[in-house]
C-alpha positions as CSV (number, residue, x, y, z in Angstrom):
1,X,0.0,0.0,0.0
2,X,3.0,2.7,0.9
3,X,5.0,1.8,-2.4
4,X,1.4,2.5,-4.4
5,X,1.5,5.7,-2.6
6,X,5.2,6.7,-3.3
7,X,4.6,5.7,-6.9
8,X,1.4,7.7,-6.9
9,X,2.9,10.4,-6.0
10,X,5.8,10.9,-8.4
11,X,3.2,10.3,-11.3
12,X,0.9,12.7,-10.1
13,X,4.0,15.5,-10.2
14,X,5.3,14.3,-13.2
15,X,2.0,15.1,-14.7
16,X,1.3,17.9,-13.6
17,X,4.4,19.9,-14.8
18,X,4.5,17.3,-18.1
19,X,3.3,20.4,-20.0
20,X,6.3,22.7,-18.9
21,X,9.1,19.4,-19.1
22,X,8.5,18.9,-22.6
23,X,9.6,22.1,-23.9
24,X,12.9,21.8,-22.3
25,X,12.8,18.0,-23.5
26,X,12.1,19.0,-26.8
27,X,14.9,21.6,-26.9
28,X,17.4,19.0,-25.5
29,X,16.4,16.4,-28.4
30,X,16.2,18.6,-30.8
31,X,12.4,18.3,-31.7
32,X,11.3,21.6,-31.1
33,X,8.1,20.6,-32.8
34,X,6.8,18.7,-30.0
35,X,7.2,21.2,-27.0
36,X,3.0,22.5,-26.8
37,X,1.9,18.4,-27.2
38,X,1.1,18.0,-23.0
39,X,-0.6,22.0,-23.0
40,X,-3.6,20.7,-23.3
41,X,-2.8,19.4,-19.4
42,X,-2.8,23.0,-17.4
43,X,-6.1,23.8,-16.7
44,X,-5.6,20.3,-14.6
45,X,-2.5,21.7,-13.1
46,X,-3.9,22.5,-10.4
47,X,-5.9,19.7,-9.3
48,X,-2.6,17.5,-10.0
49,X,-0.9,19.3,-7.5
50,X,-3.4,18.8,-4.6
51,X,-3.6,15.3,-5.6
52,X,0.2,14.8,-5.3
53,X,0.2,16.6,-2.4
54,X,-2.9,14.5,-0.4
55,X,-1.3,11.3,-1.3
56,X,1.9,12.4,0.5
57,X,0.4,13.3,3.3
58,X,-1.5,10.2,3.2
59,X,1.4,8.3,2.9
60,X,3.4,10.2,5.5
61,X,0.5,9.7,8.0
62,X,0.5,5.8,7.4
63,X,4.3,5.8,7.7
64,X,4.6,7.8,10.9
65,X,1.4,6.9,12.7
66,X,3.2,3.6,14.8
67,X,1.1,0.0,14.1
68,X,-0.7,-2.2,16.6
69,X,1.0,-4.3,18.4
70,X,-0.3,-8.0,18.0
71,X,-0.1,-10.4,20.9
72,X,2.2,-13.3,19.3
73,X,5.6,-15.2,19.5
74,X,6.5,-14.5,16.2
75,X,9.2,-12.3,15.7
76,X,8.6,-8.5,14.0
77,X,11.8,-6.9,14.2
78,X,12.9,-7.2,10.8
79,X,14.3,-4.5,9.2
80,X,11.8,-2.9,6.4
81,X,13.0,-3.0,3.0
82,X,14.2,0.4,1.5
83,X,11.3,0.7,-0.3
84,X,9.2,1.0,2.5
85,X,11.4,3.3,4.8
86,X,11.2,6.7,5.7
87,X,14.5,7.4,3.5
88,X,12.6,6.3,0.5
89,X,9.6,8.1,1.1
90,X,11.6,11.4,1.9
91,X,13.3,11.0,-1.4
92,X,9.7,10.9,-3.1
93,X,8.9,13.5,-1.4
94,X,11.8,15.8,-2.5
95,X,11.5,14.4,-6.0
96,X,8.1,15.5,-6.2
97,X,8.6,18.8,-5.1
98,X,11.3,19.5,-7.7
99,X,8.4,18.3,-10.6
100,X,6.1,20.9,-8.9
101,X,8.2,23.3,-9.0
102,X,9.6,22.9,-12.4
103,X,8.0,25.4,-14.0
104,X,9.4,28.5,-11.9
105,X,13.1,27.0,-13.0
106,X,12.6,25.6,-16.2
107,X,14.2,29.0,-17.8
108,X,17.3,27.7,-16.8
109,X,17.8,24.9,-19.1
110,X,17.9,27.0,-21.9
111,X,21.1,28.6,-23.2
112,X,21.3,32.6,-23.0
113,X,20.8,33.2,-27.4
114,X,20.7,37.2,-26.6
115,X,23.4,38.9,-29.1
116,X,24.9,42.1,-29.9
117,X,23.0,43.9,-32.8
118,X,24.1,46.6,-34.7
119,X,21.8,48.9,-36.0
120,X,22.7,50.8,-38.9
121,X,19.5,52.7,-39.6
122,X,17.0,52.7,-36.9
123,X,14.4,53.7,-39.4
124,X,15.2,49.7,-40.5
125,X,13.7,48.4,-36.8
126,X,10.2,47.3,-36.7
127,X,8.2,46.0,-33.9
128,X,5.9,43.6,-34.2
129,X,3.3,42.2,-31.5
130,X,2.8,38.1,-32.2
131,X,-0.7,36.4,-30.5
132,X,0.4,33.2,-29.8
133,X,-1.6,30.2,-28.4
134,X,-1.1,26.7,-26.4
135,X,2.1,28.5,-24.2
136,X,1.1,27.6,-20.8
137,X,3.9,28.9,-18.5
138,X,7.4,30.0,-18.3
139,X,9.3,27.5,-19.7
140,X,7.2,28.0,-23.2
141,X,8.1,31.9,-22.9
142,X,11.8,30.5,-23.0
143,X,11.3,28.1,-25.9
144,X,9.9,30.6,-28.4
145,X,12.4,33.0,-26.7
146,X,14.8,30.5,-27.4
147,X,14.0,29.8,-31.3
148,X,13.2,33.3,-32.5
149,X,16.7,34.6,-30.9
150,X,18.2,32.1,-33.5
151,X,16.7,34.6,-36.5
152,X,19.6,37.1,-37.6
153,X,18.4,40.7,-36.9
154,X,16.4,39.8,-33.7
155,X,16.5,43.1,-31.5
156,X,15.0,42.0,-28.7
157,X,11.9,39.1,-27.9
158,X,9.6,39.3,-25.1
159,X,7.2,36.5,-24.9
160,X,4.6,36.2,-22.3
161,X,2.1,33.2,-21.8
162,X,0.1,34.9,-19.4
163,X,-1.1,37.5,-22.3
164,X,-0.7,34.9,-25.2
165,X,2.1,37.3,-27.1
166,X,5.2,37.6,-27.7
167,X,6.6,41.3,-28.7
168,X,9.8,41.2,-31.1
169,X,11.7,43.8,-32.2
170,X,13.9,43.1,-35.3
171,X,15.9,44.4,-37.9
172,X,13.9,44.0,-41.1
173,X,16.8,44.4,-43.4
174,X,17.9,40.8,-42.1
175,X,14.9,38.8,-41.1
176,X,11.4,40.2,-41.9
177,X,7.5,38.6,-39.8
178,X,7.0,35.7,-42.1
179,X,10.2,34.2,-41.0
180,X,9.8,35.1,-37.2
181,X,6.4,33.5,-37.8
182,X,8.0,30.5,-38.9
183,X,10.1,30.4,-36.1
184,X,7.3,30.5,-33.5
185,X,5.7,28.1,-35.3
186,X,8.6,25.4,-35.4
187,X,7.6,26.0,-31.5
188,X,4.7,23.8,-31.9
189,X,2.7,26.6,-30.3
190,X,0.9,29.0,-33.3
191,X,0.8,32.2,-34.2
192,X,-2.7,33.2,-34.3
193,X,-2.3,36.7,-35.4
194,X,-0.1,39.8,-35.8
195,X,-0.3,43.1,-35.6
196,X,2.8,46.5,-36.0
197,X,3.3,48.8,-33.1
C-alpha cells in the first residue's frame, strides 16, 4: 500500500508539470516541434498538485502513525525493506517537489541566445506584437524566446504566456514577420495573429 502511494505520488507531479518538461525536453532532443503536445494538461495543473500533495500526506501519515502491536511469539523486528522506509519516502517527497516546482526554474535549461546587434539605420527596426496560443507557463516563454533569438536581426523578444504574445523587435533588413512566424511556429505553439506597433 505505501510503495502504491510513493509511486502515486511521483506520477501525479510528473504530470502535472508534463506540460512545462517537454519544452525543455524538446529543446534538449532537438524536436522543437513537439514542445506545446502535453498543453492541453494545465487547466488540470492544479488539481494535479493537490492530488500529489494528499497522497503524501496520506502516505506520510501511514508511515509515521506507529502499528498495533499484536499479541504473538513470532518475531517482528525485521528491518523494512528500503522501499518502505522513511529514506525512501523522503526522497519521493523531495522528487516531487522539484516536478512541482519545475515550471518556476525551467528558464534555466535553456542557453542565454541574446546577441549584440548593430543597428545601422534605426528607421530599418520594426516591432511587431505576435498572438500566440497553447504556451502555458514560463518555460514556453523561453522556448519561443529561445527559437526566435536564433533569426539574424532579432533586436529584442519578449514572450509572455500569461497575455498569449510575444513582442519582437527586429531588424527587417535581415529577417522580416514571415520568418519570425515561422520560427514561433517550429515551436509547436501558433501564431494566431499579428499586428505592428
Amino acid at each position: 500500500m505505501k510503495n502504491k502511494l510513493a509511486i502515486t505520488s511521483i506520477l501525479t507531479a510528473i504530470t502535472a508539470s508534463l506540460c512545462c518538461i517537454t519544452p525543455v525536453l524538446a529543446l534538449i532532443a532537438g524536436t522543437s516541434g513537439v514542445a506545446s503536445t502535453f498543453s492541453w494538461i494545465e487547466p488540470f495543473r492544479p488539481y494535479l498538485i493537490g492530488l500529489t500533495i494528499l497522497v503524501l500526506l496520506f502516505a506520510w501519515y501511514h508511515k509515521l502513525t506507529p502499528e498495533k502491536e499484536i499479541d504473538c511469539e513470532c518475531e517482528t523486528d525485521k528491518k523494512p525493506k528500503f522501499i518502505q522506509s522513511k529514506t525512501f519516502l523522503g526522497i519521493v517527497t523531495i522528487f516531487a517537489i522539484v516536478m512541482l516546482t519545475f515550471p518556476y526554474y525551467s528558464s534555466i535549461f535553456y542557453p542565454n541566445s541574446e546577441k549584440q546587434i548593430i543597428v545601422v539605420d534605426k528607421s530599418n527596426i520594426k516591432t511587431t506584437e505576435y498572438k500566440i496560443s497553447g504556451m502555458t507557463c514560463a518555460s514556453c516563454e523561453a522556448h519561443v524566446n529561445h527559437e526566435v533569438n536564433k533569426l539574424n536581426g532579432i533586436i529584442n523578444s519578449k514572450t509572455s504566456y500569461e497575455n498569449g504574445n510575444a513582442i519582437i523587435e527586429f531588424d527587417k533588413t535581415k529577417t522580416n514577420e514571415a520568418e519570425i512566424e515561422k520560427a514561433i511556429n517550429s515551436t509547436g505553439y501558433k501564431v494566431t495573429d499579428k499586428k505592428e506597433n
